[in-house]
PADRENGU-268625 format. One line per 4 residues: number of its first residue (from 1); for each residue x, y, z of N, C-alpha, C, O, CB. Coordinates in steps of 0.2 Angstrom, whole numbers, plus 5000, padded with zeros to 4 digits. Each point is the difference from the previous one (the first is absolute). Last residue first. Glycine has a CB too. Layout:
<rs>
NUM) X/Y/Z/X/Y/Z/X/Y/Z/X/Y/Z/X/Y/Z ~ ...
</rs>
This chain:
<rs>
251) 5129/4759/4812/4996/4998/5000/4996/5005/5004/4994/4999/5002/5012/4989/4995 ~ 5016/5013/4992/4998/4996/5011/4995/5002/4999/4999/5005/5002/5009/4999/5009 ~ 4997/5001/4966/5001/4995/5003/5000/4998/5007/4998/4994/5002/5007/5008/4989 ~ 4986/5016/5005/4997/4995/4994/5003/4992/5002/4997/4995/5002/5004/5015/4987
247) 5010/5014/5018/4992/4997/5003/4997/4994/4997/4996/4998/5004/5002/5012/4998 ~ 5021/5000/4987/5001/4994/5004/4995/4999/5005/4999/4994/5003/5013/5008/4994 ~ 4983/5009/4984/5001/4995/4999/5003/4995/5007/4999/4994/5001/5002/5012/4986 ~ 4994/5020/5011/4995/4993/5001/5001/4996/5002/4997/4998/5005/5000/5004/4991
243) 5020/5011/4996/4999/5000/5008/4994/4995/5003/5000/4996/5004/5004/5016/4995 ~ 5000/4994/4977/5005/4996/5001/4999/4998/5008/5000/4994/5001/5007/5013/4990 ~ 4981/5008/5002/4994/4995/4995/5008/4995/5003/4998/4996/5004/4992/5010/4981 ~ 5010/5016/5019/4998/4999/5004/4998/4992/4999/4996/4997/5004/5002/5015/4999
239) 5018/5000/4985/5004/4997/5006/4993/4996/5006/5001/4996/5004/5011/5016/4994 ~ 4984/4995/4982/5004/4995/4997/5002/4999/5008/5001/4995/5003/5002/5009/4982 ~ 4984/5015/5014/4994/4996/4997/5008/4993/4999/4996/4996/4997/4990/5016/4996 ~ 5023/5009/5009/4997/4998/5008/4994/4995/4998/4998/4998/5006/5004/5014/5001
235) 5022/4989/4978/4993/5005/5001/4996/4995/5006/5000/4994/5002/5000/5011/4983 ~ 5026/4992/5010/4995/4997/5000/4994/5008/5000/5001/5005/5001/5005/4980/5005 ~ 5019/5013/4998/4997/5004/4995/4992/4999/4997/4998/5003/4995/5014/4999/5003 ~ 5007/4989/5016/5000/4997/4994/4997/5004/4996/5000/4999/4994/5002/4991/5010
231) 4996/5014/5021/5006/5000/4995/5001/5001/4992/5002/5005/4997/4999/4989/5012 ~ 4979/4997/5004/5002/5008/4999/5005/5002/4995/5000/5003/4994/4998/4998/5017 ~ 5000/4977/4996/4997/5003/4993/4999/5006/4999/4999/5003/4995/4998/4989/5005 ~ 5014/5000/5018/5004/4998/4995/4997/5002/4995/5003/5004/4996/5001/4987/5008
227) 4987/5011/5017/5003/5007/4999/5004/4998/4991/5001/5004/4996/5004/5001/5022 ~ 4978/4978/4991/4998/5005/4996/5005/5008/4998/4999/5004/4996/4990/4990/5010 ~ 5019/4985/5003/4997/5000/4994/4997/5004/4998/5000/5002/4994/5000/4991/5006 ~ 5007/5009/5023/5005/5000/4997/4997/4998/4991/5003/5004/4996/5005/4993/5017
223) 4974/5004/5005/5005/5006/5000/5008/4999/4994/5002/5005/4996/4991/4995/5020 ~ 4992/4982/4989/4997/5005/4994/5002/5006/5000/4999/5004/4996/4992/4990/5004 ~ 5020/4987/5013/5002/5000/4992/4994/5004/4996/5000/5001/4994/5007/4987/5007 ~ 4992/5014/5024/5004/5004/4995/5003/4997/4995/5005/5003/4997/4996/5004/5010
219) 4978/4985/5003/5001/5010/4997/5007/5002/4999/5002/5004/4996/4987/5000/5013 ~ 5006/4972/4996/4998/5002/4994/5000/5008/4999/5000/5003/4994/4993/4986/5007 ~ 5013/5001/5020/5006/5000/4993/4996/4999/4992/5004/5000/4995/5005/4993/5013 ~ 4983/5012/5015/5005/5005/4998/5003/4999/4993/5003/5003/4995/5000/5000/5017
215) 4984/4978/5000/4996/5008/5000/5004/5005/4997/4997/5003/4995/4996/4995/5015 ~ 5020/4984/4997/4994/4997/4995/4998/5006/4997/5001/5003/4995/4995/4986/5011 ~ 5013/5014/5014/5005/5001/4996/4997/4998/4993/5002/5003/4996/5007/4996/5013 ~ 4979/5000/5011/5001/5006/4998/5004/4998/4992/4998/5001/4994/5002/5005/5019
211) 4994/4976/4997/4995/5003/4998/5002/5006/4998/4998/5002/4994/4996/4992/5011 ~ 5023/4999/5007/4999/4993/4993/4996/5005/4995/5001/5003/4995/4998/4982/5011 ~ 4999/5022/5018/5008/5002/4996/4998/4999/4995/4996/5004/4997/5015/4993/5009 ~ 4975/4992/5007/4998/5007/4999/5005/5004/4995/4999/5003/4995/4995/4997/5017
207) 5011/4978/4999/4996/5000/4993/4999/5006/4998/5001/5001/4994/4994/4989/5008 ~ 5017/5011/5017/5006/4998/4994/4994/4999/4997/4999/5005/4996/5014/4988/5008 ~ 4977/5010/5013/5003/5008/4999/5005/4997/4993/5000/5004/4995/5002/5003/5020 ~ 4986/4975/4995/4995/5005/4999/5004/5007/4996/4997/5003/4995/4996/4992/5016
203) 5021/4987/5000/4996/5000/4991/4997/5004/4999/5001/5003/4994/4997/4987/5005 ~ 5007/5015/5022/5010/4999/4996/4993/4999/4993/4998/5004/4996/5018/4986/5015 ~ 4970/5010/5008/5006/5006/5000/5002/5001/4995/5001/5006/4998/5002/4992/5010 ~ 4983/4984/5000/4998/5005/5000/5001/5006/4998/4997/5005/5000/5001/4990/5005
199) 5012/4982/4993/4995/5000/4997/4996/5008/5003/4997/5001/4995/5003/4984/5005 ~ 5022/5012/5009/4999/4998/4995/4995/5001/4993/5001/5002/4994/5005/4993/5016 ~ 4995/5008/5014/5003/5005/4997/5002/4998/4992/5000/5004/4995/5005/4999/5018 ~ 4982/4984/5002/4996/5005/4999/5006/5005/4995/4998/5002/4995/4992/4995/5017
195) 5021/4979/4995/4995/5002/4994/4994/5006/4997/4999/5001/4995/5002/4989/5009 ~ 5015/5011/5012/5003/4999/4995/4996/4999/4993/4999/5003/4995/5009/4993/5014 ~ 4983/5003/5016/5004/5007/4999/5004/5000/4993/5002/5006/4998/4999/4996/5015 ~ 4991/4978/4994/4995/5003/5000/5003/5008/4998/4997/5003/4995/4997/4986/5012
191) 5021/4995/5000/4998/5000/4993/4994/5002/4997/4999/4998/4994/5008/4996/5006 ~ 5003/5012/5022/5006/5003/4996/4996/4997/4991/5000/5004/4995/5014/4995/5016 ~ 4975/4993/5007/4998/5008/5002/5004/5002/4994/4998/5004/4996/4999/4998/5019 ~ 5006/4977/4993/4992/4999/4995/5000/5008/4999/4995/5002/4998/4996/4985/5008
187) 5026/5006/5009/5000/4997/4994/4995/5000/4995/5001/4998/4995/5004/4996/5011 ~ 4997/5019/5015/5003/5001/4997/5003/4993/4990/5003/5001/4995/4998/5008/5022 ~ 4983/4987/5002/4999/5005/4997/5005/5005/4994/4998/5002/4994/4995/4997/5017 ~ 5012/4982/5002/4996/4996/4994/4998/5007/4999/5000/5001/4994/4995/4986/5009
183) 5019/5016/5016/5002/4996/4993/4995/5001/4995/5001/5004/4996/5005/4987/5009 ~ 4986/5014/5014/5005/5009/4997/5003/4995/4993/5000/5001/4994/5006/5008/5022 ~ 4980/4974/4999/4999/5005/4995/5001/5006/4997/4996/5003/4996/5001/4991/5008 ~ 5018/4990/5009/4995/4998/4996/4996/5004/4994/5001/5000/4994/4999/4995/5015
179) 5011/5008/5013/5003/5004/4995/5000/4997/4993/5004/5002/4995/5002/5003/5013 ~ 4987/4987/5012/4997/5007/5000/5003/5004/4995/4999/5006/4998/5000/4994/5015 ~ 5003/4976/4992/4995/5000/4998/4999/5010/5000/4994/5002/4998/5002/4984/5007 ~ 5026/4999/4997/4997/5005/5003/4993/5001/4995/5001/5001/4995/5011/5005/5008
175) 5002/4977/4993/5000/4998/5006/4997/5007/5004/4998/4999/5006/5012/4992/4992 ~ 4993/5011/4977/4994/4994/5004/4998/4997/5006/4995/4997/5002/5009/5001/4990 ~ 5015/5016/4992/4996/5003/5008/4992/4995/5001/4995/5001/5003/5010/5014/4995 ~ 5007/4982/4982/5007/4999/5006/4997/5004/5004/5004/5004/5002/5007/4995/4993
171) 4974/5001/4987/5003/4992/5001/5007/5000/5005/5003/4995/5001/4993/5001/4985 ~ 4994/5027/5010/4995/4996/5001/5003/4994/5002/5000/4998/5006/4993/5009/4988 ~ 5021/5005/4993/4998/5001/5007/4995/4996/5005/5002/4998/5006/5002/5013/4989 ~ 4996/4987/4981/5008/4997/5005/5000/5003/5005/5000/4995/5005/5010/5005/4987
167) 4972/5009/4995/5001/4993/5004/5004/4992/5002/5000/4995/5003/4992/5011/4992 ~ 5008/5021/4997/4994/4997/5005/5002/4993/5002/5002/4998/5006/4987/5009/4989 ~ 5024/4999/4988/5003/5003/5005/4995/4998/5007/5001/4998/5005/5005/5013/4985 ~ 4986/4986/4988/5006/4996/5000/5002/5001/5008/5001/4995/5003/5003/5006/4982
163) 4982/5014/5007/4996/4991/5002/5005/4997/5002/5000/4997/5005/4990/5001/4987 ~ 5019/5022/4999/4997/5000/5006/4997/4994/5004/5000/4999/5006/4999/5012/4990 ~ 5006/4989/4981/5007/4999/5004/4997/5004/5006/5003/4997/5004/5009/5002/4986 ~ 4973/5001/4994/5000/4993/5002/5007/4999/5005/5001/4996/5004/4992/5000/4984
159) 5000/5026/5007/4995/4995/5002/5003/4996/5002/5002/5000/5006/4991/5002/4988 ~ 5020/5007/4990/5002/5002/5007/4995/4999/5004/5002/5001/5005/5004/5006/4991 ~ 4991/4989/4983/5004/4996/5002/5002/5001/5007/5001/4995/5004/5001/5004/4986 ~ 4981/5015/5001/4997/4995/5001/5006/4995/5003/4999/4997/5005/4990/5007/4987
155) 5016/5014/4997/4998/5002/5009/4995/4992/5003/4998/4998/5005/5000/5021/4992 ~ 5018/4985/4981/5002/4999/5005/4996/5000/5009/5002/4998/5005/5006/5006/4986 ~ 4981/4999/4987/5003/4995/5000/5005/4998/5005/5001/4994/5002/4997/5008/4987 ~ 4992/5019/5006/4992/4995/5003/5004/4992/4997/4996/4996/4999/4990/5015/4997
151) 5028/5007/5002/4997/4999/5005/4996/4996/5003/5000/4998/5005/5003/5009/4993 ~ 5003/4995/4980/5005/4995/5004/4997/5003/5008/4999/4995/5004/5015/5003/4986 ~ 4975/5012/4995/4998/4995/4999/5007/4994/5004/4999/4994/5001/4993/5012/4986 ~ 5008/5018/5012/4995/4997/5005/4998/4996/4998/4995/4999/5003/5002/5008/5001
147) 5021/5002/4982/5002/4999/5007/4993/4997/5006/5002/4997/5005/5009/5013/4990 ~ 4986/4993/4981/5006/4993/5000/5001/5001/5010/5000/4995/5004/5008/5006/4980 ~ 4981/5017/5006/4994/4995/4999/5005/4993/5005/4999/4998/5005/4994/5008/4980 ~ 5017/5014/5010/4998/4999/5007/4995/4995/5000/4999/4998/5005/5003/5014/4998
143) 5012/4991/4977/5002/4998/5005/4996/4999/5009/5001/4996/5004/5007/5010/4987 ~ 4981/4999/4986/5002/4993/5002/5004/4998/5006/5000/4995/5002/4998/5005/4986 ~ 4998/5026/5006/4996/4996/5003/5000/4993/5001/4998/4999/5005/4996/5009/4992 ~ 5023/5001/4992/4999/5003/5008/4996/4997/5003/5001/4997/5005/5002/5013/4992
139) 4999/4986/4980/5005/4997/5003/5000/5002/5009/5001/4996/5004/5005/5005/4983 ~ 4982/5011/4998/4998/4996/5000/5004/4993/5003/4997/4996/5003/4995/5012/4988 ~ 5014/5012/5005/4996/5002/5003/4998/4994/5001/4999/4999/5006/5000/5012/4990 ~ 5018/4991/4989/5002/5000/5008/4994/4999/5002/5000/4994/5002/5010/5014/5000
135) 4983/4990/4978/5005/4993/5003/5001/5002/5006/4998/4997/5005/5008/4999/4985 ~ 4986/5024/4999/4997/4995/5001/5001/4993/5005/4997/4998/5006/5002/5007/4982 ~ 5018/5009/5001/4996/5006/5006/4995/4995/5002/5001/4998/5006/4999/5014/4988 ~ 5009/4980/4989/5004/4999/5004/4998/5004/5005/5002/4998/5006/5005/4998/4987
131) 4983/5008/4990/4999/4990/4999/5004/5001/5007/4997/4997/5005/5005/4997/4979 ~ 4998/5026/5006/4994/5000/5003/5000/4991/5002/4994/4998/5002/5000/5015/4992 ~ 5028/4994/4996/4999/5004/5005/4992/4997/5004/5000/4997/5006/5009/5014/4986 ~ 4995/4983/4986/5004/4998/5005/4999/5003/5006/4995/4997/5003/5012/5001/4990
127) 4979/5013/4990/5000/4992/5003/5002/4996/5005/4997/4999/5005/5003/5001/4985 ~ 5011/5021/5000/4992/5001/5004/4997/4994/5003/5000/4999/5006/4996/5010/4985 ~ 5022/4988/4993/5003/5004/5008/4994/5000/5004/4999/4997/5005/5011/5011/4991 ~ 4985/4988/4983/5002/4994/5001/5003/5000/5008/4999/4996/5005/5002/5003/4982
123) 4993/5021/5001/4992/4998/5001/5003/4991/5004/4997/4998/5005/4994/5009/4981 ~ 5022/5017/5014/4999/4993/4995/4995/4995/5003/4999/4999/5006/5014/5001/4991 ~ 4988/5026/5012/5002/4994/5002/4999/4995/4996/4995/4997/5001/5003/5006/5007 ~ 4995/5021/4996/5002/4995/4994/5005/4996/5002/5005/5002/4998/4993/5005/4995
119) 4989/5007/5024/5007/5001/4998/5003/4996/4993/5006/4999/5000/4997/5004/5013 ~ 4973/4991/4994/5002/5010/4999/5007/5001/5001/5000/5006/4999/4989/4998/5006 ~ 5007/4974/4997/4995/5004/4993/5002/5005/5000/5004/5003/4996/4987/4992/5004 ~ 5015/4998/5022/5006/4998/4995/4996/5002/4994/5002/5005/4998/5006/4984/5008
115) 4976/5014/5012/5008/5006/4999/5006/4996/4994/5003/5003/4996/4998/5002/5020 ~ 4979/4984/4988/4998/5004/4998/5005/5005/4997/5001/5003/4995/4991/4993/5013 ~ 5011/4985/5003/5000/4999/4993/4998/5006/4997/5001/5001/4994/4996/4987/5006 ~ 5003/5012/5023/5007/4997/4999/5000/5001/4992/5004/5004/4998/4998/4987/5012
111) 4977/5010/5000/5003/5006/5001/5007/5000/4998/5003/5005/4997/4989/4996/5012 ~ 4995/4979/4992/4998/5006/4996/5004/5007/4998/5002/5002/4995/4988/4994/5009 ~ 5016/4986/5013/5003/5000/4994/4995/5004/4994/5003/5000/4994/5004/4990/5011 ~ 4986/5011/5015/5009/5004/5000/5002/4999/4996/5004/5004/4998/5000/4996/5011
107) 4971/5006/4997/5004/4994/4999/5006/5001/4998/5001/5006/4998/4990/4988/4999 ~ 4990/5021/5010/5004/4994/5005/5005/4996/4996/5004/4997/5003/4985/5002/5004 ~ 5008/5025/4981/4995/4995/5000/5006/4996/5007/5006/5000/5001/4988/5000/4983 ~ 5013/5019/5007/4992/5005/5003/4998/4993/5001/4995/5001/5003/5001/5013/4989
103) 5028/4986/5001/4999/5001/5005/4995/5003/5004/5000/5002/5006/5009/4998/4991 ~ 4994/5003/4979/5003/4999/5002/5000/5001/5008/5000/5006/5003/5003/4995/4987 ~ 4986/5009/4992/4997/4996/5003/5005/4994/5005/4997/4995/5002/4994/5009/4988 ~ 5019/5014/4994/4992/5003/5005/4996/4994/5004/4997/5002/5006/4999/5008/4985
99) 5018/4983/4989/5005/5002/5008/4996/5003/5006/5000/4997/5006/5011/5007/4987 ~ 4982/4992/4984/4999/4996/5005/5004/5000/5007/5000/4998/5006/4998/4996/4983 ~ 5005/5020/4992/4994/5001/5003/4999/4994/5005/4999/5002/5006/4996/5005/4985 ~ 5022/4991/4993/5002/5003/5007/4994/5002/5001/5000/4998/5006/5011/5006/4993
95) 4984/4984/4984/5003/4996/5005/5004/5004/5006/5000/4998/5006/5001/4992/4985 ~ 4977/5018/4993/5008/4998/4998/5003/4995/5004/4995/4997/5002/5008/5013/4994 ~ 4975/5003/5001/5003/5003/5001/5009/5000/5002/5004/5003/5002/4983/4998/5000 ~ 4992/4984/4987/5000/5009/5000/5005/5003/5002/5002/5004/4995/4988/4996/5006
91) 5011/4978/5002/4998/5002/4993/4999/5004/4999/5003/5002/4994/4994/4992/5005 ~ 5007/5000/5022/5006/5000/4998/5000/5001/4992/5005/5000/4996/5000/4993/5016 ~ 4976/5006/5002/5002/5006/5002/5008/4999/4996/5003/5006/4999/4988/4996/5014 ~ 4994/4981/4987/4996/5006/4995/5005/5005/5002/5001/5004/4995/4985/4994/5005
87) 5022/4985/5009/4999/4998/4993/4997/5007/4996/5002/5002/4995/4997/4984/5008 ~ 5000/5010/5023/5004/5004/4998/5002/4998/4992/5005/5003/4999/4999/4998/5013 ~ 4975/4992/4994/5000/5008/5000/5008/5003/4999/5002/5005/4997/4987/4995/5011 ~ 5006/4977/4994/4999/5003/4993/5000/5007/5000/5000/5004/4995/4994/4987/5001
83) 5013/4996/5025/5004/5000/4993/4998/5002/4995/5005/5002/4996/4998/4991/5008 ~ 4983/5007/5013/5004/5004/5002/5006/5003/4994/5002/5005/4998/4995/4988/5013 ~ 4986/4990/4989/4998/5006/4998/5004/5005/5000/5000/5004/4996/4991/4993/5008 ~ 5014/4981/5003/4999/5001/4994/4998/5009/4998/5003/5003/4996/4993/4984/5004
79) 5005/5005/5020/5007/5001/4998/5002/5001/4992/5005/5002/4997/4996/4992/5015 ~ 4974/5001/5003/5005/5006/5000/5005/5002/4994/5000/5005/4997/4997/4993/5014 ~ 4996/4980/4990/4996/5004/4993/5002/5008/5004/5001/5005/4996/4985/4984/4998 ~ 5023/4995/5020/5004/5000/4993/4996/5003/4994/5002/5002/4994/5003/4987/5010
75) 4991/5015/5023/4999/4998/4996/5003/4998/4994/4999/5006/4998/4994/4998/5008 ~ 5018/5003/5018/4997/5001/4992/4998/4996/4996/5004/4998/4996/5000/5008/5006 ~ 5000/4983/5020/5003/5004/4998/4996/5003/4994/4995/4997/4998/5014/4998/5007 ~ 4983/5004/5020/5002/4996/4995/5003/5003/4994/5001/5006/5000/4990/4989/5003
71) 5020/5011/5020/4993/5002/4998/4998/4995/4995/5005/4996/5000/4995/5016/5001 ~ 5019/4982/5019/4998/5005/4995/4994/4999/4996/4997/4995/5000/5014/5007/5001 ~ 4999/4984/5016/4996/5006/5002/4996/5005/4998/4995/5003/5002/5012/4995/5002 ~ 5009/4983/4991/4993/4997/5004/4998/5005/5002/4995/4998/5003/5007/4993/5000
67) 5016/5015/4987/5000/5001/4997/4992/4994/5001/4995/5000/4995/5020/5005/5000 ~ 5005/4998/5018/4995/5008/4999/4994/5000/4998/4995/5003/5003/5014/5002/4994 ~ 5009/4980/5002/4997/4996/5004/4993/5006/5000/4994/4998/5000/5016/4995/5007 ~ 5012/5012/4982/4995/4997/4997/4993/4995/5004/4995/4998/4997/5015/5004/4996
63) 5008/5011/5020/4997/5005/4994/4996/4995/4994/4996/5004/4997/5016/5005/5006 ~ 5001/4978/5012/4997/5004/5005/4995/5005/4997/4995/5001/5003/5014/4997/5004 ~ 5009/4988/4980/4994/4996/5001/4994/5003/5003/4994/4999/4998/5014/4994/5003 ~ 5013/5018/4997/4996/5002/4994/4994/4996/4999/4996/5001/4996/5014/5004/4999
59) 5004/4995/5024/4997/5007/4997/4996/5000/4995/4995/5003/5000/5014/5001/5003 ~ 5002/4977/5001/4996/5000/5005/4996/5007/4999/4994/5000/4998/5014/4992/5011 ~ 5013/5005/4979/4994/4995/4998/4994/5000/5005/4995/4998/4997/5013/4995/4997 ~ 5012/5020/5013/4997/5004/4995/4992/4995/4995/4995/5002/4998/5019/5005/5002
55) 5000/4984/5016/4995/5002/5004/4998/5005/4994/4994/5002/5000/5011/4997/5015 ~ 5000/4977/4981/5003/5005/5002/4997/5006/5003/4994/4999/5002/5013/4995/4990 ~ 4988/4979/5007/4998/5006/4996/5005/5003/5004/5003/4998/5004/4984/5002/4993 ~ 5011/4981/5014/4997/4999/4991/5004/5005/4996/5004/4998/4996/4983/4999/5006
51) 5011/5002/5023/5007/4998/4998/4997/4997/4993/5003/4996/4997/5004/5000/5016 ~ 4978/5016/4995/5005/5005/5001/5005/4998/5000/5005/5004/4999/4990/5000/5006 ~ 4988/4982/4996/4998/5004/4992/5008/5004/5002/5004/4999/4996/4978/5005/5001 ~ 5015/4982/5021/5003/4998/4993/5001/5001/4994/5004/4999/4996/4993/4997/5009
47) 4992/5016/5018/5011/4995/4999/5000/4999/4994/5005/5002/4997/4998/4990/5013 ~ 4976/5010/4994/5001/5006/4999/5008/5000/4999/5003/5003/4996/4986/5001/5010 ~ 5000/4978/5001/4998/5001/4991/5003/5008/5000/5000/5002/4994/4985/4989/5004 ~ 5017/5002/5024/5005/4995/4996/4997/5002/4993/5005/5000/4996/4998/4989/5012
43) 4983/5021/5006/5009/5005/5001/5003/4996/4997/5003/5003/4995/4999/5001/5017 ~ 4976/4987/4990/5001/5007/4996/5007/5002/4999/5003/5003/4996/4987/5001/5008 ~ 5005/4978/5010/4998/4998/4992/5000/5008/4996/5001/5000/4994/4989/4987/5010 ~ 5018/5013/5019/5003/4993/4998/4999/5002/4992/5004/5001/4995/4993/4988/5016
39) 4988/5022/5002/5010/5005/4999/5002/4994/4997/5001/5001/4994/5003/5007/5019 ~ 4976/4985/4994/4998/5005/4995/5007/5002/4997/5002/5001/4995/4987/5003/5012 ~ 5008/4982/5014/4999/4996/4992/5000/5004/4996/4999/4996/4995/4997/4996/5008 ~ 5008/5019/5018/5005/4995/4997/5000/4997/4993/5005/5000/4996/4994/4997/5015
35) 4983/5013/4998/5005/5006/4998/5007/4997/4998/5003/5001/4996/4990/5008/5012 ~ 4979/4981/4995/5008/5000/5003/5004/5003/4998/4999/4999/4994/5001/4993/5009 ~ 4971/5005/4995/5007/5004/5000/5005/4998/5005/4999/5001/5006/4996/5008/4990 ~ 4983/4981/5001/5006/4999/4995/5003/5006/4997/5001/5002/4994/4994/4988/5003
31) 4988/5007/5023/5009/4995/5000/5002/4999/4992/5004/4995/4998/4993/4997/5014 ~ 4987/5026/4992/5006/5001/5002/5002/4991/5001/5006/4998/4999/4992/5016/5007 ~ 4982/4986/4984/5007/5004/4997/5006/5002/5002/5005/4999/4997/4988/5005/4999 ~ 4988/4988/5015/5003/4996/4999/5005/5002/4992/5005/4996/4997/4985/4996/5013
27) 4992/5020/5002/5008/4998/5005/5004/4998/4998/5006/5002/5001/4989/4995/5007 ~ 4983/5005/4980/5005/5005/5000/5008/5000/5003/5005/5002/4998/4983/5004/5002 ~ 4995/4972/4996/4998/5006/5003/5006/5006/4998/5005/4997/4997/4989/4995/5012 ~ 5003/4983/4987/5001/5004/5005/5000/5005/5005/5000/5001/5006/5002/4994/4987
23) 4998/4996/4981/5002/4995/5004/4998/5000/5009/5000/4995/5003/5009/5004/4986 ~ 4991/5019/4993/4993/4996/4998/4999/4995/5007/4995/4999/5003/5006/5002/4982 ~ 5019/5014/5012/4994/5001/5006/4996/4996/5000/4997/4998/5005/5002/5011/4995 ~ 5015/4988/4982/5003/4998/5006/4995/5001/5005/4998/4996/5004/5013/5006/4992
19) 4985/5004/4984/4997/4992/4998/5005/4998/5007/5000/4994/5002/4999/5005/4981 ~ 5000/5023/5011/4994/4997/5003/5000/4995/5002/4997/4998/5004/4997/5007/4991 ~ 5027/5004/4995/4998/5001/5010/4992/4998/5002/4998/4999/5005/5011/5014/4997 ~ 4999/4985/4976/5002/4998/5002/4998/5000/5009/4998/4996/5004/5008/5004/4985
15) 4985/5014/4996/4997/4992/4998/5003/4996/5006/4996/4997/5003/5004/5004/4983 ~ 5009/5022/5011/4994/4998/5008/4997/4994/4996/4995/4999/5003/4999/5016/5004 ~ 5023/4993/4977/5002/4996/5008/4993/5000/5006/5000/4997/5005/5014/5009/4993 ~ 4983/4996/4980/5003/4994/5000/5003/4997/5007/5001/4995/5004/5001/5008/4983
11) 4988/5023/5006/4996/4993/5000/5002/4993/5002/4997/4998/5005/5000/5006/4987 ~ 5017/5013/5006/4999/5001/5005/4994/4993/5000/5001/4995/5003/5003/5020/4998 ~ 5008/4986/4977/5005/5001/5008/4995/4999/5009/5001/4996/5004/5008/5016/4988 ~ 4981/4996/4986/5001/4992/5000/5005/4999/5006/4999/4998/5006/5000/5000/4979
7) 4993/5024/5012/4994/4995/5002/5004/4995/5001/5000/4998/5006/4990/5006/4988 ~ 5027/5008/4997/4997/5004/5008/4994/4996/5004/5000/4999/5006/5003/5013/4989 ~ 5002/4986/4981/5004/4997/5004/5001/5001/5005/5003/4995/5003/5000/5002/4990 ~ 4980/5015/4994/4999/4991/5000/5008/4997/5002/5000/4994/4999/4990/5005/4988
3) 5006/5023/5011/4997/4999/5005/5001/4992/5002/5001/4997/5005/4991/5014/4990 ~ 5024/5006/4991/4997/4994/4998/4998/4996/5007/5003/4997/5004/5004/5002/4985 ~ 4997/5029/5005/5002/4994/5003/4996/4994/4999/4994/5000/5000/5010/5008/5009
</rs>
């Protein structure tokens, strides 16, 4: 589990609640909870993704979000290694031997490229196929990335349309001093609640996505180049020297 967004989340929020006690004292946290101004700015950003997206898109937004949780990813000089051993092993022992290893490694499109080699699969089909295995995958995670970044875009608007709302009330109850301040709270409370949901919540988790998806996409254009030179019948010293290269390049 990725500790470091469990810290960053939790950190960021007792920053916040110090820098309110700081003012105060402890007490004075509770006046900034209103349940009013909270439902308003969460429930309306939550209306909207829902009038965005479809619900099977939301699914699959919901299952990439996961993904702030999950481990680091494998190292890419692992995935190297990985790959030359199945190179040693489809040189000695052919391309249906590769089938044995089928389904023994985390990665799915290892595992994917693995089984089409070992049913002879046109090396060009093999490709297609692993490019586009890839793309969904990665297509998925950009989705959920895309959906907590309009959050952290609506929830702050929905802020300000609570201020909006605070203080029309407020300017036609003037003749009532008592309901003064339920107004103005409710004005300053919905864009303070928009902004923390925003800045604490929605980017934090949408950058973490980005980062992931960055992080993965060098292992599997070395997962898919290296099954190619398998394929192709490369020897494990050609596929490992090939593999290198793209370490070389990201520097």
């Amino acid at each position: 589990m990725a500790l470091t967004s469990i810290i960053g989340i939790v950190f960021s929020t007792l920053l916040v609640l110090w820098g309110i006690a700081s003012q105060g004292g402890v007490s004075r946290i509770l006046s900034f909870i209103d349940i009013g101004s909270f439902i308003l700015v969460i429930g309306c950003s939550i209306a909207t993704i829902i009038t965005n997206y479809t619900f099977k898109e939301l699914t699959v937004a919901a299952k990439a979000t996961k993904v702030i949780f999950a481990p680091k990813p494998t190292p890419p000089e692992q995935i190297i290694d990985d790959l030359v051993k199945l190179a040693v092993k489809a040189r000695k022992e052919g391309f249906i031997a590769l089938g044995e290893e089928a389904n023994k490694t985390r990665f799915h499109l290892l595992n994917l490229g693995v089984g089409l080699i070992a049913d002879g699969t046109d090396l060009e089909v093999t490709r297609e196929v692993l490019e586009t295995a890839a793309a969904t995958e990665a297509n998925q995670l950009a989705l959920g990335e895309k959906l907590w970044r309009e959050i952290s875009i609506y929830a702050p608007m929905f802020g300000m349309m609570g201020t909006v709302i605070g203080l029309v009330i407020m300017l036609r109850s003037l003749s009532d001093p008592g309901s003064i301040g339920p107004a103005m709270a409710l004005a300053l409370l919905t864009t303070f609640y928009g902004i923390v949901i925003a800045g604490v919540l929605c980017l934090p988790i949408a950058g973490k996505i980005r980062n992931y998806i960055e992080r993965v996409s060098l292992n599997t254009t070395l997962i898919i180049e290296g099954l190619m030179s398998i394929q192709a019948g490369d020897n494990s010293h050609v596929v490992h020297e090939k593999l290198k290269a793209y370490l070389l390049k990201r520097g």
